[in-house]
N, C-alpha and C positions, 0 to 999 in steps of 0.2 A: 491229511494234514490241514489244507485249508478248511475242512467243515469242524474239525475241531478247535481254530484258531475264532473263528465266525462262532460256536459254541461258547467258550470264554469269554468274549465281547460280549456275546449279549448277555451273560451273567454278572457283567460289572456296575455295580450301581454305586452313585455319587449327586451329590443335590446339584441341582441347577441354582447356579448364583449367576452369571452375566445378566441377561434377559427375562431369567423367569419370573412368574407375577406372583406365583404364590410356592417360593423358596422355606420360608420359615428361618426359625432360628436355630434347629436343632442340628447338632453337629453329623457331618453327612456319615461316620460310624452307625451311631444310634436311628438316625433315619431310614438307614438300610434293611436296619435289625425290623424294625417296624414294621417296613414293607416288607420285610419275607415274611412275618407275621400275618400280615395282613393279606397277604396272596394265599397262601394255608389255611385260613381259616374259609375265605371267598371260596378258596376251589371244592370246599366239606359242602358247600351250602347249596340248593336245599335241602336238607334229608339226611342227607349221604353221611358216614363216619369218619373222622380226620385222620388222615394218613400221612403222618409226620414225617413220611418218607419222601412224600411228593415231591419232586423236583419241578421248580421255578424258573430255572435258569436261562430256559428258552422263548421265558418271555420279555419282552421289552420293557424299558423302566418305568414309571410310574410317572415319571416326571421328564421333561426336554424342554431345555430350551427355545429348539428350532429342532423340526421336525420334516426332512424330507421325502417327500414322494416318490419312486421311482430310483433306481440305484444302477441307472445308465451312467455312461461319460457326463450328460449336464447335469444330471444330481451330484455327481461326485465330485466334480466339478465347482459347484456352489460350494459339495464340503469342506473342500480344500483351500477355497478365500476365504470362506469364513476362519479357518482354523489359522490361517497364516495371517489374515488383518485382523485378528483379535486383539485385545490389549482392554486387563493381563494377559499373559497369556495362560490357555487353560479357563480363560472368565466362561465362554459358549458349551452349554452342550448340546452335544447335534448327534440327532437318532436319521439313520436313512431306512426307509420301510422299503421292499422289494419283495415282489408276488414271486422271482423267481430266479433264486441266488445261483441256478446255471446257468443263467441267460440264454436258455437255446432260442428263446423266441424275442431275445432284447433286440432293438435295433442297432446299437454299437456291434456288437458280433459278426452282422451279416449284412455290413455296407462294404462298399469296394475301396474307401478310406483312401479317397480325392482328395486334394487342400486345394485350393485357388483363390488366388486375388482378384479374380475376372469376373467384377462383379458392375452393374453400372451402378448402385446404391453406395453412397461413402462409406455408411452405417457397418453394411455388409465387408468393403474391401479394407476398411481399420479392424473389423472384428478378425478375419482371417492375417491380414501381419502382424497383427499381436498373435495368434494362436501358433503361428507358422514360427515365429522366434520362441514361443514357450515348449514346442516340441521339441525343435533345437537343441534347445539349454534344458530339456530336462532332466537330463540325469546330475546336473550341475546346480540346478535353481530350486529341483523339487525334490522328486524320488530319492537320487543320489545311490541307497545301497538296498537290497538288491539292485544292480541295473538292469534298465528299461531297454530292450531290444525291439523298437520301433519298425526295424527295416525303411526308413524316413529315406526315399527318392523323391528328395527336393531339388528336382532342377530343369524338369519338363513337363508343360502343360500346354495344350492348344485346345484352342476355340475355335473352330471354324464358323463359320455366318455366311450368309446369301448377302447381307449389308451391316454396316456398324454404323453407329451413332457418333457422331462427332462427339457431341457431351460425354460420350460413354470412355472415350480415350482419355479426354484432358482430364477426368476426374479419376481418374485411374492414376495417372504420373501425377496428381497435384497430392493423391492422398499416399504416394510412393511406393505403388507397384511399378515394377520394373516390366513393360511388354512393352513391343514392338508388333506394327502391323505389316501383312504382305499381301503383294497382290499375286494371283496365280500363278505368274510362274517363277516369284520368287519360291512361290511353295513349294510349285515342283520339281524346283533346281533343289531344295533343302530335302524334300521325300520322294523322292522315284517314284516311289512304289502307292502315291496316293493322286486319286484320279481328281484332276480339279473340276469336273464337270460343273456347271451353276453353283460354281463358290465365285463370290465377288473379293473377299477377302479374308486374310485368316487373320487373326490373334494371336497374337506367339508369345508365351511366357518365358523370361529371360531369367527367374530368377523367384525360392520362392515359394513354388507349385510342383505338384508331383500326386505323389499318393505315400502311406504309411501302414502299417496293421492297425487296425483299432482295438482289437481282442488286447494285444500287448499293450497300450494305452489307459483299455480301462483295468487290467490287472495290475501296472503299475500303480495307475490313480486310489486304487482298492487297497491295495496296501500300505500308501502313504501315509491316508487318510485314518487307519486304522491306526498308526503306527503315532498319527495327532488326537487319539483319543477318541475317534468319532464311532458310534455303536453304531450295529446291524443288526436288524430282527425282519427275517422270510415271513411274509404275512400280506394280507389285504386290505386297506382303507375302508371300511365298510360306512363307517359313516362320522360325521363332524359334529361335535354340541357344541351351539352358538349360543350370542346373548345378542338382544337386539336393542337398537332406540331412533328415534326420530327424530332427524334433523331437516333443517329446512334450507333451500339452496340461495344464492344469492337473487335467484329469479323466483323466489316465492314458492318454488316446489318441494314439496316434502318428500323426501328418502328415508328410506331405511337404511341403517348402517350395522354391519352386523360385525362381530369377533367371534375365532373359533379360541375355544377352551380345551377343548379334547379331543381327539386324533383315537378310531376307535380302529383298532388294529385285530382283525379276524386271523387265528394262527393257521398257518397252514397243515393240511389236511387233519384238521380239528375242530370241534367247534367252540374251542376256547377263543376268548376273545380278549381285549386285554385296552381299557381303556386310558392315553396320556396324557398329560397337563403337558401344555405348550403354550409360548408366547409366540409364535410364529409358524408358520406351514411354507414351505416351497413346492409348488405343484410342478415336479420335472418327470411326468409321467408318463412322457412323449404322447404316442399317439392316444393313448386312454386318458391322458390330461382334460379332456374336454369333461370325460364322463368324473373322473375325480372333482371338476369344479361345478358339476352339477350337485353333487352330493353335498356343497357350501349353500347351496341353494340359487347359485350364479345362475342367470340365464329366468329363474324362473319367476318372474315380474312379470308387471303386464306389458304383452307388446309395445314395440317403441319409444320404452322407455330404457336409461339405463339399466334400473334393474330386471327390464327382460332381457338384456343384452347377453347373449351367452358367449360364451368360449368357441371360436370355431373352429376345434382341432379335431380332428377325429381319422383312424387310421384309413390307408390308403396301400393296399397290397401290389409292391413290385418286386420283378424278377432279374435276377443275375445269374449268367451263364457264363460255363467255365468252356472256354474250344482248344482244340488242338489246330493248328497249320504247319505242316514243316517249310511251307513256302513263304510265309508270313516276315511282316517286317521286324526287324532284328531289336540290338539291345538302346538303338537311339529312336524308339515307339515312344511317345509322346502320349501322355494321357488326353488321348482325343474325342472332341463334341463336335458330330456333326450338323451340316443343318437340317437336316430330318430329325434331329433329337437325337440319334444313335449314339450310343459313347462306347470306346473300350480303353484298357490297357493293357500292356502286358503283365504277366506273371509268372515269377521267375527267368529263366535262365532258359530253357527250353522249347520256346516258341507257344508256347500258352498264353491264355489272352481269357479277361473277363470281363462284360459289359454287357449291357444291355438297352433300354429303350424306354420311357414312360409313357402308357397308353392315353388316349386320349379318355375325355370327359364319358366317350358312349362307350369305352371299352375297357372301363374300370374292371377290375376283375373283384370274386367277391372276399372281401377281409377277414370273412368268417373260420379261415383258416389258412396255413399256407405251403396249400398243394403248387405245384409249380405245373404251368399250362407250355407244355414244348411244343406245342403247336403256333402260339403266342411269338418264338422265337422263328419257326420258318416262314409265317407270313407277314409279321412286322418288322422283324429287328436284323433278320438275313438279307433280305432284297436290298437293306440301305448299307450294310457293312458293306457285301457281296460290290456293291455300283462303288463305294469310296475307294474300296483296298481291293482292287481284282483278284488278291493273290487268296482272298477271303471264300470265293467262290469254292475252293475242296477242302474248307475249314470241317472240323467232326466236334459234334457239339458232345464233350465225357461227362458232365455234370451240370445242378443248376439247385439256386434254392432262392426263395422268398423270403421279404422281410418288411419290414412296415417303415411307411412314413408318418410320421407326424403332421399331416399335411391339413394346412391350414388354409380354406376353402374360401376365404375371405381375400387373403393378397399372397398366398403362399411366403409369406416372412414370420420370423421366429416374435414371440410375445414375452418382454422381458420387464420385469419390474411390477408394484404392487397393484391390487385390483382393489378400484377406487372407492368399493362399497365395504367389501370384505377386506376390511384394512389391514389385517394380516395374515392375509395369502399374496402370497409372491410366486411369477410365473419364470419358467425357463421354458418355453415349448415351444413347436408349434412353428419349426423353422422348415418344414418340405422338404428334405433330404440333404439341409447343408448343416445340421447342428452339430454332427460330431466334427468337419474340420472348423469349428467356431466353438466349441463349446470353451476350451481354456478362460477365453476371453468373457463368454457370456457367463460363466462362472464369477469372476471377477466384477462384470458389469454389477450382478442380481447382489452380491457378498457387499459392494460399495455403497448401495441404495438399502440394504438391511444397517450396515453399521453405517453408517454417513448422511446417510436421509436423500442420495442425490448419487448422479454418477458422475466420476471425478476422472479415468481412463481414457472411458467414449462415452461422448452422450449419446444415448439408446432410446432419448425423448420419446420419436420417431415411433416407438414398435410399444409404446405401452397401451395395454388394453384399453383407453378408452377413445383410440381408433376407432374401434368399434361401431360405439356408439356415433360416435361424429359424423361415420360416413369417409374417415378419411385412409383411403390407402396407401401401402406405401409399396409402388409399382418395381421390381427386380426385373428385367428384361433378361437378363443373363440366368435360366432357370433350368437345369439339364434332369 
């Protein structure tokens, strides 16, 4: 039923009026007829004899107004502000491209779907209470029917630390998350069962924080969005046709400024290809978003200039493990970060527990696939659960899988808004492993800087690309 719902959508064609450049005037009827004509006659050529029979229907429209990358939680995400700050409404059409409408290998699917305000950047802890009330309200503000069964346990989250930052707390209560700090043994009056060994103090979320499914999130947001008109075609980004010109900067240096025209869509396991007129691109292609903004030509300038300045995202393979303990601590488990890095939660009702650890810089593992290294879990991620939670020590590890970060090699914070050369591409990436419980918001952010020219929610100033360039980062101390 869904692959024939996703078949229908992407057979619907209709002219791009809001934003497209080259609309025309011909009534979107007869425009359709044309391009089904005209995809007919394309697929005969060269040589070949026309087969009137050919079905079309699977390929993407001819024309988009906004054309997204990537058909994670942040692309769908962007879909969804776009579709709901339009005016008219119905003015935008918006195509989402995705290499792979099962998501076995997306990163939404296979995160452990944390939300937290514990962040020491402002940027960061406004994006997640705005996200953290649009979960809330979603069955009420978005989805509504089908309803969305989030399993949303928002009401516990701990951070442990060796030390905290003073700034780190007041800007925490000034931008209105709700924690409290403890010192050891207020913790181990609150958790028995957790060893306060070399903790100086913990972070206790009052309010807010938890974890949620994300699978259930982006299948709501899937259908929403479909249900707001927005098309879907399984395919690959193969490459961008630009126009280019020469401008000169207030300091006398000349740039190149480029615009993309077409969005050249490779089908999947075909070698039809299928090329679309757009006025805009959103690069939300998580961890492959680097190599998507290379294909604009991004990055490929001479060193040290902006236009060598590239994208710095690129994927980074981590593991989550599923354990059993029947001795393990019960149903007031806290989604906990230790300070060795280690995190876990609980899962379900049964003394299950998922979490894992991020390796260091020399012990990356390789991305090139994702085999899961159990080995990785008895010499890293065991000895430091095992020393927190003694009760860890005769935990039985039943499963385990990999999944990529978007992880952005520069300041590990997310890249949101437009790219100053390529003036219509727009980023949502690039956030390290916090974009799905942020993404609502960064949806909203990227959707208000497409229709508004500026962000009106949260200012995200802060995280646009040309950081980069500048040299300037923006430092997250709170990074699990």
């Amino acid at each position: 039923m869904f692959r024939g719902a996703l078949w229908l959508l992407a057979g619907r064609g209709c002219v791009g009026r809001g934003l497209s450049t080259r609309s025309g005037g011909s009534t979107p009827d007869w425009t359709e007829k044309v391009s089904e004509i005209k995809k007919k006659i394309q697929s005969a050529l060269p040589g070949g004899s026309w087969d009137p029979l050919y079905d079309t229907s699977h390929l993407p429209p001819e024309h988009s107004d906004v054309v997204i990358v990537g058909g994670g939680v942040l692309g769908l995400s962007v879909a969804y502000w776009l579709k709901r700050l339009e005016k008219p409404r119905g003015a935008i059409k918006v195509l989402v491209v995705d290499r792979d409408h099962t998501y076995s290998q997306a990163s939404t699917g296979l995160s452990v779907g944390g939300i937290r305000q514990q962040f020491s950047l402002p940027e960061n802890i406004q994006l997640s209470l705005f996200s953290v009330d649009f979960l809330r309200n979603i069955n009420v503000r978005a989805v509504k029917f089908p309803l969305v069964e989030l399993g949303l346990h928002c009401s516990l989250y701990t951070l442990i630390l060796t030390n905290i930052h003073t700034g780190t707390r007041v800007s925490l209560r000034q931008e209105g998350a709700k924690v409290c700090l403890m010192s050891p043994e207020q913790l181990q009056n609150k958790f028995p069962w957790i060893n306060t060994d070399g903790v100086a103090l913990a972070s206790y979320g009052l309010e807010g924080e938890g974890w949620f499914d994300p699978w259930c999130l982006l299948q709501g947001l899937r259908r929403k969005v479909q249900s707001l008109g927005v098309l879907f075609c399984q395919g690959e980004v193969t490459r961008f046709s630009t126009s280019s010109s020469r401008m000169q900067t207030s300091s006398g240096n000349e740039v190149t400024m480029k615009r993309i025209h077409e969005v050249h869509v490779k089908m999947d396991h075909s070698l039809e290809y299928q090329p679309v007129e757009c006025a805009l691109v959103i690069n939300a292609a998580g961890a492959w978003s680097g190599q998507v903004a290379e294909l604009a030509g991004i990055g490929k300038g001479p060193p040290g200039t902006l236009e060598g300045t590239r994208l710095p995202v690129e994927p980074r393979k981590r593991y989550v493990y599923f354990w059993h303990c029947p001795e393990g601590p019960g149903l007031e488990t806290p989604f906990m970060a230790d300070t060795s890095g280690a995190y876990f939660r609980r899962e379900g009702l049964g003394h299950n527990y998922v979490g894992g650890c991020s390796p260091t810089e020399e012990e990356e593992p390789d991305p090139g696939n994702l085999e899961v290294d159990h080995d990785f879990f008895q010499d890293k991620v065991w000895p430091h659960l095992a020393h927190r939670v003694p009760a860890f020590q005769s935990l039985k590890v039943r499963s385990a899988w990999a999944g990529y970060y978007d992880y952005n090699t520069f300041d590990q914070n997310g890249v949101v808004g437009p790219h100053p050369l390529v003036v219509n591409m727009y980023f949502a990436t690039g956030f390290s492993g916090h974009g799905l419980q942020q993404a609502p918001a960064v949806g909203r952010a990227v959707a208000e800087m497409v229709l508004k020219g500026q962000f009106q929610t949260i200012d995200l100033s802060s995280l646009l690309f040309s950081r980069f360039y500048l040299g300037e980062k923006v430092e997250e101390r709170n990074i699990i």
